[in-house]
Backbone and ligand atoms as CSV (ligand in chain L), in Angstrom:
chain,resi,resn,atom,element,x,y,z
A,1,UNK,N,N,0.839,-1.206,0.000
A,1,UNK,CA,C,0.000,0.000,0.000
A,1,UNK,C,C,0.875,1.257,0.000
A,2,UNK,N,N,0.255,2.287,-0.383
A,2,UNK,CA,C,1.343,3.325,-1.090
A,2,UNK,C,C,1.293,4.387,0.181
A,3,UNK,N,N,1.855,4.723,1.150
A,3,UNK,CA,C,1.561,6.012,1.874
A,3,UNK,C,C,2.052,7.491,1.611
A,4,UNK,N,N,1.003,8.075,1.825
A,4,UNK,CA,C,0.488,9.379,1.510
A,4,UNK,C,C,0.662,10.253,2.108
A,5,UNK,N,N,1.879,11.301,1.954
A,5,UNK,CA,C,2.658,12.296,2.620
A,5,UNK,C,C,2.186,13.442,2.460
A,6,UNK,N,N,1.728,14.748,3.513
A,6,UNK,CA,C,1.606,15.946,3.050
A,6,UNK,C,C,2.633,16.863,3.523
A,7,UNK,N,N,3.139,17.646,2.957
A,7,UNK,CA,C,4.201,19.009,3.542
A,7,UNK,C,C,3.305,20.092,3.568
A,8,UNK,N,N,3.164,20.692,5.063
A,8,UNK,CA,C,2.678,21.994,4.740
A,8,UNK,C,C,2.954,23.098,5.360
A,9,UNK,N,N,3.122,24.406,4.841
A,9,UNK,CA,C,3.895,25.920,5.328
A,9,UNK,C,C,2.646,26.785,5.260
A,10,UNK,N,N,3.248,28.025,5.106
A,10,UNK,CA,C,1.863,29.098,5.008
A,10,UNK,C,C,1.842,29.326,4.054
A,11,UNK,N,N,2.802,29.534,2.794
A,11,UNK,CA,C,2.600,29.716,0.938
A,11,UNK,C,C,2.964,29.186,0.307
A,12,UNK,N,N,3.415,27.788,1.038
A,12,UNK,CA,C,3.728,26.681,-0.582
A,12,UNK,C,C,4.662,26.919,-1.352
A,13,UNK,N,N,5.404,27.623,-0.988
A,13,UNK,CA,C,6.535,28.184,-1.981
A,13,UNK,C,C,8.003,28.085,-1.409
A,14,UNK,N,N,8.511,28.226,-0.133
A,14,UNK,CA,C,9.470,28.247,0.488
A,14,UNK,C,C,9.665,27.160,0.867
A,15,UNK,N,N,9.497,26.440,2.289
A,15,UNK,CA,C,9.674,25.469,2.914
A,15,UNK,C,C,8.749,23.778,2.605
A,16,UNK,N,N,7.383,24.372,2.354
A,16,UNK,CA,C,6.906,22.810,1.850
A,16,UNK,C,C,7.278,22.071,0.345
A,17,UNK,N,N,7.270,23.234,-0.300
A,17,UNK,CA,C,8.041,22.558,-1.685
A,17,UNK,C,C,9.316,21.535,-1.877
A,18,UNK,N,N,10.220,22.078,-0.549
A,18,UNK,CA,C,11.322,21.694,-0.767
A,18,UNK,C,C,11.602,20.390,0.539
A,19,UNK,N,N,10.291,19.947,1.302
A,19,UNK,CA,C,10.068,18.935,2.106
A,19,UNK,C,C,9.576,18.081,0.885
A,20,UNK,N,N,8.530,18.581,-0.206
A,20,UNK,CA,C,8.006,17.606,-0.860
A,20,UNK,C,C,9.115,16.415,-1.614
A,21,UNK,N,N,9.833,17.826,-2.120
A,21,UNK,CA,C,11.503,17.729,-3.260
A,21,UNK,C,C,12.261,16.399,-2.573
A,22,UNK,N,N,12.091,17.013,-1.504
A,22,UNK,CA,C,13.541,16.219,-0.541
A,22,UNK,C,C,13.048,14.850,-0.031
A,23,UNK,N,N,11.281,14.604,0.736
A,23,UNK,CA,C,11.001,13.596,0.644
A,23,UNK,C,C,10.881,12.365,-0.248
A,24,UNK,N,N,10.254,13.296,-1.714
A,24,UNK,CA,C,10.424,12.014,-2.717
A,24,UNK,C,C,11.250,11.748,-3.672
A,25,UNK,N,N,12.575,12.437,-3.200
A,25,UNK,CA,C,14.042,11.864,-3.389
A,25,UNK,C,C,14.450,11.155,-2.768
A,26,UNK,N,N,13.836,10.843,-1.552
A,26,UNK,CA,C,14.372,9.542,-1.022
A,26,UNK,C,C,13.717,8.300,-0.710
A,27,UNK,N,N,12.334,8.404,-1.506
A,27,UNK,CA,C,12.019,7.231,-1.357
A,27,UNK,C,C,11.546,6.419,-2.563
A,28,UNK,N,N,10.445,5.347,-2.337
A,28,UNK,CA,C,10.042,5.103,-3.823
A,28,UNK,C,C,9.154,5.771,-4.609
A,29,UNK,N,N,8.519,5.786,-5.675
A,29,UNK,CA,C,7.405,6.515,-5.893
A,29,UNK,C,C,6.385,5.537,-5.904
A,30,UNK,N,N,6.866,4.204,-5.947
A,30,UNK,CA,C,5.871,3.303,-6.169
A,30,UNK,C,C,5.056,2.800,-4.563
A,31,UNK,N,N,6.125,3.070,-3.579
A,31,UNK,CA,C,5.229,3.158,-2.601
A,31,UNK,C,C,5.012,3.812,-1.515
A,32,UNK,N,N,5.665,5.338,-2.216
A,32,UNK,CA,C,5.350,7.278,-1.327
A,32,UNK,C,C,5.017,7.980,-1.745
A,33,UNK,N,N,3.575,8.424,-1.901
A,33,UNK,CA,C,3.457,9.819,-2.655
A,33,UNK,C,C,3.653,10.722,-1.592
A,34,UNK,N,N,4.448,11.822,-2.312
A,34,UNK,CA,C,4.439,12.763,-1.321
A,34,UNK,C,C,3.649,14.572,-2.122
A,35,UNK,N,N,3.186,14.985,-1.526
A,35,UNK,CA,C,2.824,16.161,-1.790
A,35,UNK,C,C,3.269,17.492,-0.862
A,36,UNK,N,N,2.393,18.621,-1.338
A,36,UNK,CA,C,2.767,19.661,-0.311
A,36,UNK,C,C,1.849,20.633,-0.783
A,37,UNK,N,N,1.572,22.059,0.390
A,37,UNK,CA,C,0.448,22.629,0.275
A,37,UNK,C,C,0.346,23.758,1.020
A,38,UNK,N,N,-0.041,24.873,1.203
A,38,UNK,CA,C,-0.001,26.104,2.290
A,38,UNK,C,C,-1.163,26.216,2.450
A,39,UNK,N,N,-0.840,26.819,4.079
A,39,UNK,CA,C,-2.580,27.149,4.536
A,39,UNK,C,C,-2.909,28.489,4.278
A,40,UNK,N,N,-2.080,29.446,3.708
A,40,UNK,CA,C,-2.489,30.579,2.701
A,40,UNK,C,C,-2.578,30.304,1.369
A,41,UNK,N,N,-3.493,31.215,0.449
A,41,UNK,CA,C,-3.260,31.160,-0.555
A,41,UNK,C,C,-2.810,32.168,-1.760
A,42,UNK,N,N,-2.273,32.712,-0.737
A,42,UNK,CA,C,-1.476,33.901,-1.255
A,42,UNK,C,C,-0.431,33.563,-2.752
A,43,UNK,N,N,-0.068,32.410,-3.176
A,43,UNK,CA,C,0.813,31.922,-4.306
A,43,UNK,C,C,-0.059,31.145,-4.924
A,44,UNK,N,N,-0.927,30.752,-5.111
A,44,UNK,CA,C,-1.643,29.776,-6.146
A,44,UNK,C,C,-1.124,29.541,-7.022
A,45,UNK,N,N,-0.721,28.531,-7.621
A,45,UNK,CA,C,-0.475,28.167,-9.209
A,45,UNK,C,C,1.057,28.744,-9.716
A,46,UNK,N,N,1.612,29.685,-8.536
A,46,UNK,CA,C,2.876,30.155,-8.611
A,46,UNK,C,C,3.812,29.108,-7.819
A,47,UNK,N,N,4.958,29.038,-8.946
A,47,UNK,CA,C,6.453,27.934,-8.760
A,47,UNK,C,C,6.608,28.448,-7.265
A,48,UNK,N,N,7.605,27.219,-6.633
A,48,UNK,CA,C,8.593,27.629,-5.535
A,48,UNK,C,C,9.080,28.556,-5.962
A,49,UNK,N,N,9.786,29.203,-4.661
A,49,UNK,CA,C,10.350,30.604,-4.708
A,49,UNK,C,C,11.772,30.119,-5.270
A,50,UNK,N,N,12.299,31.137,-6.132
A,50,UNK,CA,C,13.352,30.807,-6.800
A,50,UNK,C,C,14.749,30.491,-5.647
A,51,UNK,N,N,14.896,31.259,-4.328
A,51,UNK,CA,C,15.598,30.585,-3.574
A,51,UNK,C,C,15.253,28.993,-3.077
A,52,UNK,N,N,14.301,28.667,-3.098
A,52,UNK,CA,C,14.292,27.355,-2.919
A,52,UNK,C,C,14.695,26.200,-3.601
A,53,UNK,N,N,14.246,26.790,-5.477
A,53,UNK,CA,C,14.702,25.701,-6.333
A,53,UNK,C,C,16.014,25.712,-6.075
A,54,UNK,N,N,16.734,27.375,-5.983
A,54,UNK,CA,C,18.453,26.783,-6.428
A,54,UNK,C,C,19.256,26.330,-5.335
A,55,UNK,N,N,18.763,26.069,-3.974
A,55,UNK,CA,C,19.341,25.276,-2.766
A,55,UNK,C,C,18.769,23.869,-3.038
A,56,UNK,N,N,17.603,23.841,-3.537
A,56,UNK,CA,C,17.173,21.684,-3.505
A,56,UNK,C,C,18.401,21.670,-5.067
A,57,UNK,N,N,18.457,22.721,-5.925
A,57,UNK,CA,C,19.277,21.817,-7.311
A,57,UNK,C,C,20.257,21.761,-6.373
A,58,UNK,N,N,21.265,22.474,-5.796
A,58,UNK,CA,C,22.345,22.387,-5.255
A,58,UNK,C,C,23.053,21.014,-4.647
A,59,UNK,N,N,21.797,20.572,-4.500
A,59,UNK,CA,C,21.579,19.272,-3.710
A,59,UNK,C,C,21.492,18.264,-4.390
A,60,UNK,N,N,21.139,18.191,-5.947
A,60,UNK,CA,C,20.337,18.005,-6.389
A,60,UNK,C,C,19.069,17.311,-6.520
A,61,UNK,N,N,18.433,17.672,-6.269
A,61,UNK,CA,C,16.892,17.614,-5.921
A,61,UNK,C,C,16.109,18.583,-7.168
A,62,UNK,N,N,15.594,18.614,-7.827
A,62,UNK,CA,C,14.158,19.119,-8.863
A,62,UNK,C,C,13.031,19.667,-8.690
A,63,UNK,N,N,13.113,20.892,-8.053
A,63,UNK,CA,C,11.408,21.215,-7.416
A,63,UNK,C,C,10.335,22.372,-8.476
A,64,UNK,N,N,11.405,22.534,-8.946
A,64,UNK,CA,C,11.127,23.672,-10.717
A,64,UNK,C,C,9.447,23.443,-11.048
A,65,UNK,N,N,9.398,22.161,-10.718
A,65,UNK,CA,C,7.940,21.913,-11.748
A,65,UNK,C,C,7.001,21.932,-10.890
A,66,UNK,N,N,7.055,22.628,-9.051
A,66,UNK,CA,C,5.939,22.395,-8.695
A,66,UNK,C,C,4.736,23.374,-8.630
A,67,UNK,N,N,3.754,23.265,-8.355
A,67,UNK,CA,C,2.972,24.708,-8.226
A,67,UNK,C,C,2.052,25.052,-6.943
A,68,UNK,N,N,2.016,26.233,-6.351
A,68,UNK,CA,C,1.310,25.975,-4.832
A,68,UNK,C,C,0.174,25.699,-4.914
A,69,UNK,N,N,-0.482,25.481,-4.265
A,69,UNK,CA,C,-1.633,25.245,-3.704
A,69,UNK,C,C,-2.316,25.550,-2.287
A,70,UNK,N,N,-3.440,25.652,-2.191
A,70,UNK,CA,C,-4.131,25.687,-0.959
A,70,UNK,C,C,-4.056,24.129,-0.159
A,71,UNK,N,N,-3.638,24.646,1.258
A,71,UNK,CA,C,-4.633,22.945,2.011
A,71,UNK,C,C,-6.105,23.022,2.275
A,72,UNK,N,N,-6.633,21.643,1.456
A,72,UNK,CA,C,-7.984,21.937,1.748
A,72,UNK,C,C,-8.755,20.747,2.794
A,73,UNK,N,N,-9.698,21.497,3.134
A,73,UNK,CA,C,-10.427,19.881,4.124
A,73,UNK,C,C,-10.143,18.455,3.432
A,74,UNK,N,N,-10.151,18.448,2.319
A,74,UNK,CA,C,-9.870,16.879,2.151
A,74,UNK,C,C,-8.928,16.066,2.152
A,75,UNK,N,N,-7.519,17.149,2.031
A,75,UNK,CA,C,-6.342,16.918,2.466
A,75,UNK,C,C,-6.556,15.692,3.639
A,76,UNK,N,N,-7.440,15.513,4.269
A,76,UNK,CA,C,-7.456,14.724,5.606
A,76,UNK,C,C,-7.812,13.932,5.390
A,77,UNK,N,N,-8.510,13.148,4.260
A,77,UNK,CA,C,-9.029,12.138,3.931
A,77,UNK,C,C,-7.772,11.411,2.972
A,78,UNK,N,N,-7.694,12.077,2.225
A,78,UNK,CA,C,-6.654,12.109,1.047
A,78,UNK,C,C,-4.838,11.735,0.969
A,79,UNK,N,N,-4.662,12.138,2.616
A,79,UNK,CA,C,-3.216,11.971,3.029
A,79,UNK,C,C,-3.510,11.101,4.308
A,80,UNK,N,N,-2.305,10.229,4.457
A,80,UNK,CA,C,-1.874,9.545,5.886
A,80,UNK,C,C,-1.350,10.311,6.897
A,81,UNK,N,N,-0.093,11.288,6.851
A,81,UNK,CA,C,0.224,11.985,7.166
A,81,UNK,C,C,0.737,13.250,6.597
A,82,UNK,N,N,0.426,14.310,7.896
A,82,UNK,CA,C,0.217,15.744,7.722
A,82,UNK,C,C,1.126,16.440,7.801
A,83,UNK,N,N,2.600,16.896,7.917
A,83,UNK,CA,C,3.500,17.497,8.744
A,83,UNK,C,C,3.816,19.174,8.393
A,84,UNK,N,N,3.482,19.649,9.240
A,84,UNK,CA,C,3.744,21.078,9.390
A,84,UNK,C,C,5.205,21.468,9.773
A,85,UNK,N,N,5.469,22.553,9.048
A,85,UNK,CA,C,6.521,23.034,9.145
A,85,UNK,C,C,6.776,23.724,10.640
A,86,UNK,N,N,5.786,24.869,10.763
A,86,UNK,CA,C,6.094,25.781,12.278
A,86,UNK,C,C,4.766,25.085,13.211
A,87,UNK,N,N,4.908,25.746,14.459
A,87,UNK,CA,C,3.810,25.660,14.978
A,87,UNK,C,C,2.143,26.331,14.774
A,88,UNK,N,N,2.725,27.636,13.766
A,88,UNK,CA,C,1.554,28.494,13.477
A,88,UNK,C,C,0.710,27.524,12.394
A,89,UNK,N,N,1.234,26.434,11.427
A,89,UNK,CA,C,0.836,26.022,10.190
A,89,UNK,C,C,0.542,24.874,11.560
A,90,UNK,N,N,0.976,24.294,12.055
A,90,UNK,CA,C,0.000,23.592,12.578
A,90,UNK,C,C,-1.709,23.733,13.631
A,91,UNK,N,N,-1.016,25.146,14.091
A,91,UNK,CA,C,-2.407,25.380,14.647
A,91,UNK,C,C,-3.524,25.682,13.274
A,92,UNK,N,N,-3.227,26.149,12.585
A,92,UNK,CA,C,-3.952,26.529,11.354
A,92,UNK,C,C,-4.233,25.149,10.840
A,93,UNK,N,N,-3.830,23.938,10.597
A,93,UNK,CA,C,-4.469,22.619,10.047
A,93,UNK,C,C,-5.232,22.521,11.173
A,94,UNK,N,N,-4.658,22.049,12.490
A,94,UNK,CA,C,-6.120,21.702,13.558
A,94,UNK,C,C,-6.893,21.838,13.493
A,95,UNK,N,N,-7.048,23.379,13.493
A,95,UNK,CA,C,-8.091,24.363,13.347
A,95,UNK,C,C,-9.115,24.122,12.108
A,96,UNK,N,N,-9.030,23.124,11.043
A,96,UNK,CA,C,-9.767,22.818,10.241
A,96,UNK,C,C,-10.020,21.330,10.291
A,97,UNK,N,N,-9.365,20.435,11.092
A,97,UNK,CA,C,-9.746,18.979,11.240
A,97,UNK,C,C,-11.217,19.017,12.249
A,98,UNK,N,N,-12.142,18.095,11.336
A,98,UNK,CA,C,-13.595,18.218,12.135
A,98,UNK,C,C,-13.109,16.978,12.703
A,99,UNK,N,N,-12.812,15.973,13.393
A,99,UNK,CA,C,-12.479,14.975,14.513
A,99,UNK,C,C,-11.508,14.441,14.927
A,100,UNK,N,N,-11.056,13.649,16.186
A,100,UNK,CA,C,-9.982,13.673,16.327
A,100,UNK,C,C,-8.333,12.922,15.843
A,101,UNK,N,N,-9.413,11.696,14.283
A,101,UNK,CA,C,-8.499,10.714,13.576
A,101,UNK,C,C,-7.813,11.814,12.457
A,102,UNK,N,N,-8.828,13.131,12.459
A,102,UNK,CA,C,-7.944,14.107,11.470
A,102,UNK,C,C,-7.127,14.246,11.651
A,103,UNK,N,N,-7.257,14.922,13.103
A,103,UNK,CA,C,-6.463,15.760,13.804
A,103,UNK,C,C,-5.031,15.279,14.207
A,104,UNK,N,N,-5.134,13.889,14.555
A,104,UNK,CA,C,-4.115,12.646,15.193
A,104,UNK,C,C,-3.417,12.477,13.655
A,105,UNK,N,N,-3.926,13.145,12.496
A,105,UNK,CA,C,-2.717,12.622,11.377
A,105,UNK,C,C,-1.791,13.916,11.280
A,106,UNK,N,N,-1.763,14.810,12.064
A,106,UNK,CA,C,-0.944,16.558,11.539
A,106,UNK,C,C,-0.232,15.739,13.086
A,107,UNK,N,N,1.064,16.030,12.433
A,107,UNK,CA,C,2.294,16.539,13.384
A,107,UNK,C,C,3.703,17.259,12.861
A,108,UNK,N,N,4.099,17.846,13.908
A,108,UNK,CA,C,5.368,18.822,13.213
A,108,UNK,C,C,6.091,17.971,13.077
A,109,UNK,N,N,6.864,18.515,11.550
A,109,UNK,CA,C,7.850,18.008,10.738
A,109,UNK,C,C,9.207,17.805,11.887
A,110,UNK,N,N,9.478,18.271,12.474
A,110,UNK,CA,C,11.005,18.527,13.631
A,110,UNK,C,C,10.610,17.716,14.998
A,111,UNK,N,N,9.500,17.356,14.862
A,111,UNK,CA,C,9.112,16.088,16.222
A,111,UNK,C,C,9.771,14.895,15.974
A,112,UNK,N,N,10.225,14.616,14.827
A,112,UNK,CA,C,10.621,13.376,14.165
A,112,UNK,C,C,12.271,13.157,14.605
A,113,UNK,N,N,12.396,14.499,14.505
A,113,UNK,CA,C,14.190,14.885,15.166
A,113,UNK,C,C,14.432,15.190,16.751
A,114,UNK,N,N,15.037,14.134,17.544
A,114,UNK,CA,C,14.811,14.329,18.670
A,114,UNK,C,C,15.363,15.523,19.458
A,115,UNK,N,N,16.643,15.782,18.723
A,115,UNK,CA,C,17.087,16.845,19.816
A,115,UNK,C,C,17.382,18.379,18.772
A,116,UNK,N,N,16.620,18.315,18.233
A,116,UNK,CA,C,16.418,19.696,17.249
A,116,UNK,C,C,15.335,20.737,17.573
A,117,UNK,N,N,15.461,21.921,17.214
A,117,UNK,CA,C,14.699,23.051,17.464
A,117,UNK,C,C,13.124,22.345,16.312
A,118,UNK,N,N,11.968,22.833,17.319
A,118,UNK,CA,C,11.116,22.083,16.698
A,118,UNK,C,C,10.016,22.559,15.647
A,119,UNK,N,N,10.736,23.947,15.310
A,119,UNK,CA,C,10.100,24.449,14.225
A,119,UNK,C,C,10.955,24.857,12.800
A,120,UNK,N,N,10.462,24.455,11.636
A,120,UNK,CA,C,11.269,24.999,10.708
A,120,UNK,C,C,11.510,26.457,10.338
A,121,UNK,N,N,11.924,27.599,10.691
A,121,UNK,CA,C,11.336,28.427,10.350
A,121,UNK,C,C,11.029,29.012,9.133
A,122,UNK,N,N,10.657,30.359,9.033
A,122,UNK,CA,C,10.444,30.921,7.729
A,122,UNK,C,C,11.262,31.893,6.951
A,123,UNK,N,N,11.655,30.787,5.864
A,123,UNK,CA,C,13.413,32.022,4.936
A,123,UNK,C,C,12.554,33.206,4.019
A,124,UNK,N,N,11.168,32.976,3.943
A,124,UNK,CA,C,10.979,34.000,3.535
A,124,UNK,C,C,11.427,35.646,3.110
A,125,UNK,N,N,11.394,36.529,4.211
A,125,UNK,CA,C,11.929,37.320,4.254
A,125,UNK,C,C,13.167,37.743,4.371
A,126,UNK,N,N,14.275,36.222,4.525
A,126,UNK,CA,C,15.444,36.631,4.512
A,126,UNK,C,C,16.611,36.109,3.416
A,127,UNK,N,N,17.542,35.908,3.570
A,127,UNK,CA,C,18.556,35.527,2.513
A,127,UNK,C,C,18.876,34.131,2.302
A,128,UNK,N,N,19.617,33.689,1.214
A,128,UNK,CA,C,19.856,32.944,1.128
A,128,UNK,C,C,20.384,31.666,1.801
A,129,UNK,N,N,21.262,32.217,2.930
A,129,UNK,CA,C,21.908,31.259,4.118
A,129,UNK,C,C,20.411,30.616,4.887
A,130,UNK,N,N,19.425,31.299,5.003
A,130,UNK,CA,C,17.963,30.663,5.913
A,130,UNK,C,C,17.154,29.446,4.662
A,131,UNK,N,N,17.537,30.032,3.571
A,131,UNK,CA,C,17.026,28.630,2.634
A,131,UNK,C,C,17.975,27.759,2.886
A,132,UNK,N,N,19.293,27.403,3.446
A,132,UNK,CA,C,20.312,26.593,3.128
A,132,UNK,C,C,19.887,25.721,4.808
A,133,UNK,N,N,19.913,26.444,5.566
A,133,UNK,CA,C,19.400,26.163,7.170
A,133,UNK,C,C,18.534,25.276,6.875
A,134,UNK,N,N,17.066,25.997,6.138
A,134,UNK,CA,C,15.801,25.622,6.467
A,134,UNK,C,C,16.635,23.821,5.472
A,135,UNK,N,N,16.515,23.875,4.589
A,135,UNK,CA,C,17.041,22.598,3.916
A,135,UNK,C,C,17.736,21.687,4.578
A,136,UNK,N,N,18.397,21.959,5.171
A,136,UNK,CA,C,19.430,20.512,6.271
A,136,UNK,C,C,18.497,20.426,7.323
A,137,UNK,N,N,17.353,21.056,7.732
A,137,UNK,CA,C,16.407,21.051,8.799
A,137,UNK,C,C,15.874,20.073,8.208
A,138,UNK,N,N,14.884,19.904,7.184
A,138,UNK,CA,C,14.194,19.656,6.272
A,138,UNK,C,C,14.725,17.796,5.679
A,139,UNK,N,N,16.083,18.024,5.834
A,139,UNK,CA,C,16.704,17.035,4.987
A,139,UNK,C,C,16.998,16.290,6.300
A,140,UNK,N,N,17.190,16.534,7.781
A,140,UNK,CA,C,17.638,15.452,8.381
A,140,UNK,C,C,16.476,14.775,8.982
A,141,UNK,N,N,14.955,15.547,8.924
A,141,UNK,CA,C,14.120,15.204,9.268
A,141,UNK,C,C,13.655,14.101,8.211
A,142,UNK,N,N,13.268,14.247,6.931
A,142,UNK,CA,C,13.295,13.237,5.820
A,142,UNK,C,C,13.891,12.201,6.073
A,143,UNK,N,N,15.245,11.970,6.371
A,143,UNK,CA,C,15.985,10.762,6.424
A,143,UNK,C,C,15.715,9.851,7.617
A,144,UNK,N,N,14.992,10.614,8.778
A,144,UNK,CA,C,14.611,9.843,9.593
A,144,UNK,C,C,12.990,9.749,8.937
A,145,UNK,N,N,12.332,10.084,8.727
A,145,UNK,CA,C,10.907,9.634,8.143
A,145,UNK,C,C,11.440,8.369,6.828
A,146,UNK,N,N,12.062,8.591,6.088
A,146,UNK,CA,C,12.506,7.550,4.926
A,146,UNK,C,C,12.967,5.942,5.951
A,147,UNK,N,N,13.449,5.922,6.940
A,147,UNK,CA,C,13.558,5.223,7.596
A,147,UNK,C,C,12.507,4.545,8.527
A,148,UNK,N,N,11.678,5.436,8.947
A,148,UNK,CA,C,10.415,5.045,9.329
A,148,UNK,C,C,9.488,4.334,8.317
A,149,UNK,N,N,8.967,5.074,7.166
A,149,UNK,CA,C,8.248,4.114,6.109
A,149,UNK,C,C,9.157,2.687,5.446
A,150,UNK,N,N,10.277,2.778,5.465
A,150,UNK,CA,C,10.347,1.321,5.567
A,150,UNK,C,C,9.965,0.268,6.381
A,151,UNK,N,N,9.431,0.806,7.508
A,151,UNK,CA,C,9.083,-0.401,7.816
A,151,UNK,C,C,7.334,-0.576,8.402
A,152,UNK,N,N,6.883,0.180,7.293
A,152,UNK,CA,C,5.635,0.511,7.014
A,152,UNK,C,C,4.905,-1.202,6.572
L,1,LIG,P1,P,6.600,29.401,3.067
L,1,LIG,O1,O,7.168,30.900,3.095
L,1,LIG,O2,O,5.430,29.375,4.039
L,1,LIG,O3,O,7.735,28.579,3.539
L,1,LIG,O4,O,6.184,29.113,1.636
L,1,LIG,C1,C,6.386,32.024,2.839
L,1,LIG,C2,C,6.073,32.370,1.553
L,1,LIG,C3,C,5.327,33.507,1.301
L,1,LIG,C4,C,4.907,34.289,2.357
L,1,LIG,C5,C,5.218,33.926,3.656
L,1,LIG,C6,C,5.953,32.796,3.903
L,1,LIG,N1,N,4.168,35.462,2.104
L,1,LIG,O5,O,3.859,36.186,3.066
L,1,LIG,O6,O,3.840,35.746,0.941
């Protein structure tokens, strides 16, 4: 059975794109989909932010082709698991799960990392070195989730 990953930030453009990038580079496709999604919709249909593609190529990783999106209620039906980037994107999914098997699928992305700061933050507004941060945040958390679905 194939499990069903969501990444989600506040615009889909910075930090979940490049959880999506980084997750399904490391696993199969045949049995991880991974997606990603913001609980604003301030970017619709607009690429990752160009600092993001050129830290995942760096890596190389491919995120060029993705496009944002909204999270919507069905996201909860639709995905196994939920993982939020900060704590604000997670109060904002809660805040739309109507019971508590929704709710029990959202957890932060940095819970997975035991002795790490437990929010990703947001490179948004700043330079390039906070996309490079947010990415090894991003990337050591993945490698312990890639390890977990194996033995799914
Ligand atoms: P993200 O970063 O949530 O990691 O995609 C942001 C992108 C856009 C904005 C804020 C954060 N914005 O305010 O437009």
């Amino acid at each position: 059975m194939k499990t069903k990953v969501l990444m989600v930030c506040l615009g889909n453009i910075c930090r979940s794109p490049l959880a999506e990038g980084i997750l399904q580079s490391k696993v199969h496709p045949d049995t991880v989909f991974v997606d990603s999604a913001g609980t604003a919709g301030y970017h619709i249909g607009e690429p990752p932010d160009k600092r993001s593609i050129a830290v995942a190529k760096k890596y190389g990783v491919d995120i060029s082709g993705q496009k944002s999106r909204k999270f919507t209620v069905s996201d909860f039906d639709n995905f196994d698991v939920i993982y939020a980037m900060d704590k604000s994107n997670y109060a904002n999914i809660i805040g739309l799960s109507k019971n508590k098997e929704q709710a029990a699928k959202v957890c932060l992305l940095l819970s997975e990392v035991d002795d790490f700061e437990k929010e990703v933050p947001d490179p948004y507004y700043g330079g390039i070195n906070g996309f490079e941060h947010v990415y090894r945040l991003i990337d050591t958390a993945c490698d312990i989730i890639t390890e977990k679905l194996k033995m799914v």
